[in-house]
C-alpha positions as CSV (number, residue, x, y, z in Angstrom):
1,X,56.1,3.7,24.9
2,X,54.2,1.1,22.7
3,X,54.1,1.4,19.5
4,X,50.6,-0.7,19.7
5,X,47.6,0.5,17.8
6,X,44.8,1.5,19.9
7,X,41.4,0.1,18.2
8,X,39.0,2.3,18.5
9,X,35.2,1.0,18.4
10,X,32.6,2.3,16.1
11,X,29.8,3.5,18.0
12,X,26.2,3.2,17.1
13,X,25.0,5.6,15.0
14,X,21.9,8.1,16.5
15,X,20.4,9.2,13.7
16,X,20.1,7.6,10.0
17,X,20.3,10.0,7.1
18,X,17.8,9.4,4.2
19,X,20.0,10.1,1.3
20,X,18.1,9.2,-1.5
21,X,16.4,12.6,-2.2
22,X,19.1,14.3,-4.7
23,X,18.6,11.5,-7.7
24,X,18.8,14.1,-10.2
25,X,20.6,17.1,-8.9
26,X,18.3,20.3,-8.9
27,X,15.1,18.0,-9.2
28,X,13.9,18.7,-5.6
29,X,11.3,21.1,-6.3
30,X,9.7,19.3,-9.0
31,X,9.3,16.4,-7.4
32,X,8.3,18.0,-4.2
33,X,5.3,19.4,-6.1
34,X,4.9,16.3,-7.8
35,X,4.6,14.7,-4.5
36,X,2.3,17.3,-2.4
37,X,-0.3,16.8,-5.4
38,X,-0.6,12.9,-5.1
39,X,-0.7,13.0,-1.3
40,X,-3.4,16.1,-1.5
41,X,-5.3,13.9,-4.3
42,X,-4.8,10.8,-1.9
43,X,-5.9,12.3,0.7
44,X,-8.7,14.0,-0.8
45,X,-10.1,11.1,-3.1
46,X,-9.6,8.3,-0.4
47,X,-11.0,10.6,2.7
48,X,-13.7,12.5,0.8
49,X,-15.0,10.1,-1.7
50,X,-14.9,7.0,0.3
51,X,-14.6,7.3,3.9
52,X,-16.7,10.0,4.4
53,X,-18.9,9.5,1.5
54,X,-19.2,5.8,2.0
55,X,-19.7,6.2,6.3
56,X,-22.7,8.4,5.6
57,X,-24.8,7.5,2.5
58,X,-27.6,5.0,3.3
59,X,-27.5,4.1,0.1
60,X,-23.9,2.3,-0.1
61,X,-24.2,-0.2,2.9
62,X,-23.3,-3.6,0.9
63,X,-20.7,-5.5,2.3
64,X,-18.2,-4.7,-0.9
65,X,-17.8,-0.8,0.8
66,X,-17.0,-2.2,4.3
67,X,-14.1,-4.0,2.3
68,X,-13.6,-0.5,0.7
69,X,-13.6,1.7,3.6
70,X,-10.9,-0.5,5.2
71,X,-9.2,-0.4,1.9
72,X,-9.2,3.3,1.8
73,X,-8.4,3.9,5.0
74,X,-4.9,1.7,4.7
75,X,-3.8,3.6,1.5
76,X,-4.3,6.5,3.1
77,X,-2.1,6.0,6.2
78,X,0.7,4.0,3.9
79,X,1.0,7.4,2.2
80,X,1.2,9.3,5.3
81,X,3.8,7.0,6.6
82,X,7.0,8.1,3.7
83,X,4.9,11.2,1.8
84,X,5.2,13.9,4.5
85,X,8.5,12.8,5.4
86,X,9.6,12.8,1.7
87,X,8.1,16.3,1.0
88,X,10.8,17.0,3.4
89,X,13.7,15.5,2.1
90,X,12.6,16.5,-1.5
91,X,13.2,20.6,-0.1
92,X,16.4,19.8,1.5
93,X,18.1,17.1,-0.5
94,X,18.7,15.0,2.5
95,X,16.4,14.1,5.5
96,X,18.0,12.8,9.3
97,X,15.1,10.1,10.8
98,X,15.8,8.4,14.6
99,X,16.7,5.0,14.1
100,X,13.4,4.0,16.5
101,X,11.8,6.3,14.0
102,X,13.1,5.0,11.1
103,X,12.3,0.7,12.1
104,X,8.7,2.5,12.7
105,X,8.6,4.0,9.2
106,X,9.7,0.7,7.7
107,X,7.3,-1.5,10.0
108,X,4.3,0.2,9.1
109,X,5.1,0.9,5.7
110,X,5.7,-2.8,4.9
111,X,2.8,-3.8,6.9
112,X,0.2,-1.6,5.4
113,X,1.5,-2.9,1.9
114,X,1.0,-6.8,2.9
115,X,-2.7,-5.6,4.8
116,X,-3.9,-3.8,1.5
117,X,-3.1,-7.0,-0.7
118,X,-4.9,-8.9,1.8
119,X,-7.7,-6.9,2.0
120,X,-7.7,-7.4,-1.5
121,X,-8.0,-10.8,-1.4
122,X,-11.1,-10.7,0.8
123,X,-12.6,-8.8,-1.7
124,X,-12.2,-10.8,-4.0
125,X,-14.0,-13.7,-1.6
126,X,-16.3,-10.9,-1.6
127,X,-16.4,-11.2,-5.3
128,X,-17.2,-14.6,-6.0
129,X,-19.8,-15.2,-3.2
130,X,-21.8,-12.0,-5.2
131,X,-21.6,-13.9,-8.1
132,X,-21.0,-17.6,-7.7
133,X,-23.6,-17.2,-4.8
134,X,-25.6,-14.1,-4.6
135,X,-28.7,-16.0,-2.8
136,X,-27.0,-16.3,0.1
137,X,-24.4,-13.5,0.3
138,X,-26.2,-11.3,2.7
139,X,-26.8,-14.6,4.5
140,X,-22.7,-15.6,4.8
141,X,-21.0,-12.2,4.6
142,X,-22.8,-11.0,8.1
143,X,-21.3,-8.0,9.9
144,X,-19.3,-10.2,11.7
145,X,-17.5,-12.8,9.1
146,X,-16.8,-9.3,7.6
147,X,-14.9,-8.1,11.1
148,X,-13.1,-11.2,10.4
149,X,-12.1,-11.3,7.1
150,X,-10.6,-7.5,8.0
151,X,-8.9,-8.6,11.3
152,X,-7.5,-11.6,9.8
153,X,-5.8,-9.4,6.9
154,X,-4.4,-7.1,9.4
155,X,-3.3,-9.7,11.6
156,X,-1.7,-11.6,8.1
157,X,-0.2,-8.1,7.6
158,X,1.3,-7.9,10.9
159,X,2.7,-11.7,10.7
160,X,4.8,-11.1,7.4
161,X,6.1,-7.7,8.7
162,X,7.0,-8.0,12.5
163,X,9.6,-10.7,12.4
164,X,12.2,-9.6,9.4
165,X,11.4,-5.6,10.6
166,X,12.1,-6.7,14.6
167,X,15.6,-9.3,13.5
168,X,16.7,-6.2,11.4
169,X,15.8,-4.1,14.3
170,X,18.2,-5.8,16.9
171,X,21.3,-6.1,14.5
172,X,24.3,-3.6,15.0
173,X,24.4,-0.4,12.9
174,X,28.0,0.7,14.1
175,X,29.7,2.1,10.5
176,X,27.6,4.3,7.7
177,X,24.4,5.7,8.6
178,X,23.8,6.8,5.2
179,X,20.5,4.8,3.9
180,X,20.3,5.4,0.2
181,X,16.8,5.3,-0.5
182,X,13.2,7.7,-0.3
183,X,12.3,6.1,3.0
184,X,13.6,3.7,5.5
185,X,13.3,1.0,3.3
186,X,14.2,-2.6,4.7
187,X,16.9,-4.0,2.4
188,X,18.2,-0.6,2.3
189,X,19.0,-0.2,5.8
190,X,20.0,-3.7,6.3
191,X,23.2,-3.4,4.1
192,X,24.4,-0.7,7.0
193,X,24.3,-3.3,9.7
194,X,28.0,-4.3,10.8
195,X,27.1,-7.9,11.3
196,X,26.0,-10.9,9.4
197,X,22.2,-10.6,7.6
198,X,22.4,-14.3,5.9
199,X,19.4,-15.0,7.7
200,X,17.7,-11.4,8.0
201,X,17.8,-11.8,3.9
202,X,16.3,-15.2,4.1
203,X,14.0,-14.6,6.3
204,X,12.6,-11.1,4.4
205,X,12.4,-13.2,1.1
206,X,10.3,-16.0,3.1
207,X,8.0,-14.1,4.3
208,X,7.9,-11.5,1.2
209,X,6.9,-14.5,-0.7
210,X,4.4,-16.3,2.1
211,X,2.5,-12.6,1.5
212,X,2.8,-12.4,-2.1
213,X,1.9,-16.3,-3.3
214,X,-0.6,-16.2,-0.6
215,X,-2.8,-13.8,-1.5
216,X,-2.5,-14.0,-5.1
217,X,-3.3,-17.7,-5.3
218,X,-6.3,-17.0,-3.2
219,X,-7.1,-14.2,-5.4
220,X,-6.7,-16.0,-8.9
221,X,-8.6,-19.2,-7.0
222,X,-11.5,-16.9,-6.8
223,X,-11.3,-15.5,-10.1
224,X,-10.7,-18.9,-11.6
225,X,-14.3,-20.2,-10.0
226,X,-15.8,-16.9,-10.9
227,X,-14.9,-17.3,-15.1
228,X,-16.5,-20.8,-14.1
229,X,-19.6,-19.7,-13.3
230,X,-19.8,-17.0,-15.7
231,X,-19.2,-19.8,-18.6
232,X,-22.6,-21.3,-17.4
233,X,-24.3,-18.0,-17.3
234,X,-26.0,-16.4,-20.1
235,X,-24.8,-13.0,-22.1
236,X,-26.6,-10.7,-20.1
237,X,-25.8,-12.6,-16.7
238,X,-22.1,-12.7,-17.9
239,X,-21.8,-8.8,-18.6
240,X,-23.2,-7.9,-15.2
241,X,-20.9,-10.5,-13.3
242,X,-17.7,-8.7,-15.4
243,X,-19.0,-4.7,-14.3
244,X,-19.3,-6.2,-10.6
245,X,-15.9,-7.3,-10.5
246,X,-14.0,-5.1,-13.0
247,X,-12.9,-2.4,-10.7
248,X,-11.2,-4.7,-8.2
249,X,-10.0,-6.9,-11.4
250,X,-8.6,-3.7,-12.8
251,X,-7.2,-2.8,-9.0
252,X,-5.3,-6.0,-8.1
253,X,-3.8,-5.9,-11.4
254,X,-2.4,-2.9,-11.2
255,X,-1.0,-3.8,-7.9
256,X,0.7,-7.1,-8.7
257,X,1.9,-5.7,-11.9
258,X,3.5,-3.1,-9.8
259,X,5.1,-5.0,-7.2
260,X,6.6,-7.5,-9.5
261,X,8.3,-4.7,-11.5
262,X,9.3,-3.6,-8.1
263,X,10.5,-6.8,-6.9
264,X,12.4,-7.5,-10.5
265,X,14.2,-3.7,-10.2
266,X,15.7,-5.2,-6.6
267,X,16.6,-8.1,-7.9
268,X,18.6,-7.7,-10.9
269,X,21.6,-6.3,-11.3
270,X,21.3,-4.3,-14.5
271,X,19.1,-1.7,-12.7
272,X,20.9,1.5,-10.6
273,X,19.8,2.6,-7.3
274,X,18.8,5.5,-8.7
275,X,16.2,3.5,-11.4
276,X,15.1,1.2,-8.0
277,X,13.7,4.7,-6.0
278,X,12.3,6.2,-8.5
279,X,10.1,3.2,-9.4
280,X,9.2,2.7,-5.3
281,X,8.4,6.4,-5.2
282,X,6.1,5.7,-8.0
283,X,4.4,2.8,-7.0
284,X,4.2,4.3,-3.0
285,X,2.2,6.7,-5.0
286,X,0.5,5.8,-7.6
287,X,-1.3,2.5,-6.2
288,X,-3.0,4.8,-4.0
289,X,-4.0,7.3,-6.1
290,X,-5.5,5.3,-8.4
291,X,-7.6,2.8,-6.3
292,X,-10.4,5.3,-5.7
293,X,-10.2,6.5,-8.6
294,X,-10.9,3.1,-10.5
295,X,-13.8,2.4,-7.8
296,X,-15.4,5.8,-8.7
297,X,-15.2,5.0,-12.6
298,X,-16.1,1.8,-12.3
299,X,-19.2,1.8,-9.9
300,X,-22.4,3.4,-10.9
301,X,-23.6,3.2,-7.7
302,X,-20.7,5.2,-6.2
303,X,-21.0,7.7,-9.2
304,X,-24.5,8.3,-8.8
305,X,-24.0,8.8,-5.1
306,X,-21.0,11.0,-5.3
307,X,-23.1,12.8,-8.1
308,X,-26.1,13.9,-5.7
309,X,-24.1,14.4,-3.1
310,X,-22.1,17.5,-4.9
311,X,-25.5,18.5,-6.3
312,X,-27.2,18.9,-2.9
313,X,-24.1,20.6,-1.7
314,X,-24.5,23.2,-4.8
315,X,-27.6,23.6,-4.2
316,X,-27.3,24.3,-0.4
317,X,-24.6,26.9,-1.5
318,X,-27.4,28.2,-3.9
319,X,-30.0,29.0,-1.0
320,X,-27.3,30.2,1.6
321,X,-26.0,33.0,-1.1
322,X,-29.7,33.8,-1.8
């Protein structure tokens, strides 16, 4: 009888378990609360407030809350995409996601992310034909440059997503299925693949970068001809230019400031895995969160609207009761 050893091949694993739930042992509930309260608030500001609000008031029909709308809408199906699905894993420390499932999760998660900064860009487009050129802004930004502008930023989305998500896709994921993050994330799961990623890595970075230079060159561009224009203007000119594009100013900050701290906590070493989730949970969450409620702060119009719109409520309530 041989003495030869019999190699036995690793089989492909059917089911990926989402391990990074239990980063402080006993924490689930807390953050599970934590989590169900930003996605209710999510839900609630960006559906309510905007959507609905925005869809049926006469009143805000410019083209800056068609940009909005779209913008609202995408942070509230990114949260949908990891929130429920963490809420999950938060109540049972570890969460088992099909591996079609979990390339899904990561698609549209990275997708949405690359659409909302693009959106943000043509809003910022938006920005400086309202001031650089507010004659003719009804003129340009027709109903239809505006369908453009928002089908070229999902289509942009969908370009820097669907190649690294569908190369990671078709590489074999025969050893660990353990994925040691919140969600399905995309460097995460590509360290489990029993094959060579050389090129998965490099093209990920590539296209991470195409999506992040892009968009915030265009973005400072516009800003840069904006503080141009408002040099020329007078003071009272100048202050009404800055409240028309403070909330987005304050918005695409936040967002870049975000990401790079994001970025920076995957790319240096110094920072645990545990550190790196915690600051994508936070992000995933808070960007959202706070979008509409910058926009409500920072637009009269919107207040004023939201305002009557709760005060006609009241007062229906008033005459129903009596």
């Amino acid at each position: 009888m041989n003495n030869q050893t019999m190699l036995v091949p690793l089989q492909q694993p059917i089911v990926f378990e989402i391990e990074g739930f239990d980063i402080l042992p006993g924490s689930g509930p807390f953050f599970f609360l934590l989590a169900l309260l930003f996605y209710m608030l999510v839900t609630c500001l960006d559906f309510v407030v905007f959507l609905l609000q925005t869809l049926s008031d006469p009143r805000l029909t410019s083209p800056m809350y068609f940009f909005l709308q779209n913008l609202s809408f995408v942070d509230l199906v990114y949260t949908t995409t990891t929130i429920p699905n963490m809420l999950a894993g938060f109540l049972m420390d570890q969460l088992t996601i099909s591996i079609p499932g979990c390339f899904l999760q990561m698609f549209f998660f990275t997708q949405l992310a690359v659409t909302g900064r693009a959106i943000l860009t043509v809003m910022a487009y938006d920005r400086y034909l309202a001031v650089c050129n507010p004659l003719r802004y009804t003129a340009i930004m027709t109903r239809s440059v505006r369908m453009l502008l928002v089908t070229g930023a999902w289509g942009f989305g969908l370009l820097c997503t669907l190649p690294p998500t569908v190369l990671a896709f078709l590489r074999p994921y025969c050893g660990p299925n353990m994925v040691r993050h919140s969600w399905c994330d995309l460097s995460s799961v590509r360290t489990l693949a029993c094959a060579d990623t050389s090129i998965d890595n490099v093209l990920s970075l590539s296209f991470a970068m195409v999506a992040l230079l892009t968009t915030g060159v265009l973005i400072l561009t516009s800003y840069f001809l904006i503080a141009t224009s408002m040099y020329q203007m007078g003071v009272p000119e100048r202050l009404k230019a800055f409240s028309t594009c403070a909330a987005h100013l304050t918005v695409v900050s936040i967002s870049y400031s975000a990401a790079s701290f994001v970025y920076i906590s995957y790319r240096v070493g110094n920072f645990s895995s545990e550190v790196r989730i915690i600051v994508s949970v936070l992000y995933s969450a808070l960007t959202p969160f706070l979008n509409p409620m910058i926009y409500s702060l920072r637009n009269k119009e919107l207040r004023i609207a939201i305002r009557k719109t709760l005060l006609w409520r009241t007062m229906q309530d008033d005459d129903y009761h009596a």
